[in-house]
N, C-alpha and C positions, 0 to 999 in steps of 0.2 A: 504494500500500500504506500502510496506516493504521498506526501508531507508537504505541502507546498505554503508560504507566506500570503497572508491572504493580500490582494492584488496581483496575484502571479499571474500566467494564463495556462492552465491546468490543460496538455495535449492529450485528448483522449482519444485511444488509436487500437484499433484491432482488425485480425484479420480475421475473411472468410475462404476455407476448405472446401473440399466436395469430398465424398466418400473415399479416396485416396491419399485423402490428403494434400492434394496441390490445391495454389491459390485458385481462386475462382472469383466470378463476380457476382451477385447475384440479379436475375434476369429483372425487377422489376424496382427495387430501391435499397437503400442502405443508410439508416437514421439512428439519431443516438441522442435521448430523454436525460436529463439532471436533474434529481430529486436533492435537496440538502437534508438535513437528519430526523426535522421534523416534519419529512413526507410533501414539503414545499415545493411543487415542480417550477423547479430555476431555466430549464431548456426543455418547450415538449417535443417530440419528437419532430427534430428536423436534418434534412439531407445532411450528409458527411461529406467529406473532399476526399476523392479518389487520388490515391499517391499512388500507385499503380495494380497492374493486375493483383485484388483479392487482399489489396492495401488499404486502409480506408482513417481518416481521423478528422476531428472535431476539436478546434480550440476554444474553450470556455474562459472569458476572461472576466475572474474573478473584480469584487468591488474592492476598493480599499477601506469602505465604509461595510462594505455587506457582512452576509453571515460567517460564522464559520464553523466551525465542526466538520463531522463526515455528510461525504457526500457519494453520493451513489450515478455513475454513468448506466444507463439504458440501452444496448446494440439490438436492432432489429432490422433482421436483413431478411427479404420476402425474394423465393423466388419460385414463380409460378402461384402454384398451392399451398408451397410450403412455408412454415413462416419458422427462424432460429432464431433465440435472442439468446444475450450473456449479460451479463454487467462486469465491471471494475468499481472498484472503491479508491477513492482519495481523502486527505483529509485540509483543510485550509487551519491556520493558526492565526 
């Protein structure tokens, strides 16, 4: 879990597999939600930036006044019918 100083810009980045395990993209979008600790959604879900095949991150840039505590990232990648999410946790001080 990443510790970051609040005002930082917290890079939340993950990748997507296919049954193989090689990168892949997924066919219809690739978003990523921020909830802070008290279940506050700080980012709803919205498009990521494609760093390349099966690459994907979102920079959240934190307040110098905002909250801090833990914060929970959202990954939802749809493709077709299928739909896979994960999260990561960070925490702001």
């Amino acid at each position: 879990m990443a510790v970051l100083i609040r005002g930082a810009t917290a890079i939340c980045s993950c990748l997507v597999k296919d049954a193989d395990e090689a990168l892949t993209d997924p066919d219809t979008s690739m978003t990523a939600q921020i909830v802070d600790s008290l279940g506050n959604i700080k980012v709803a879900y919205t498009a990521m930036t494609k760093d390349s095949t099966g690459t994907y991150h979102y920079d959240y840039n934190s307040s110098e006044t905002g909250a801090t505590g833990t914060f929970t990232v959202f990954y939802k990648a749809i493709d077709g019918t299928r739909t896979s999410k994960e999260k990561e946790i960070f925490t702001l001080e």
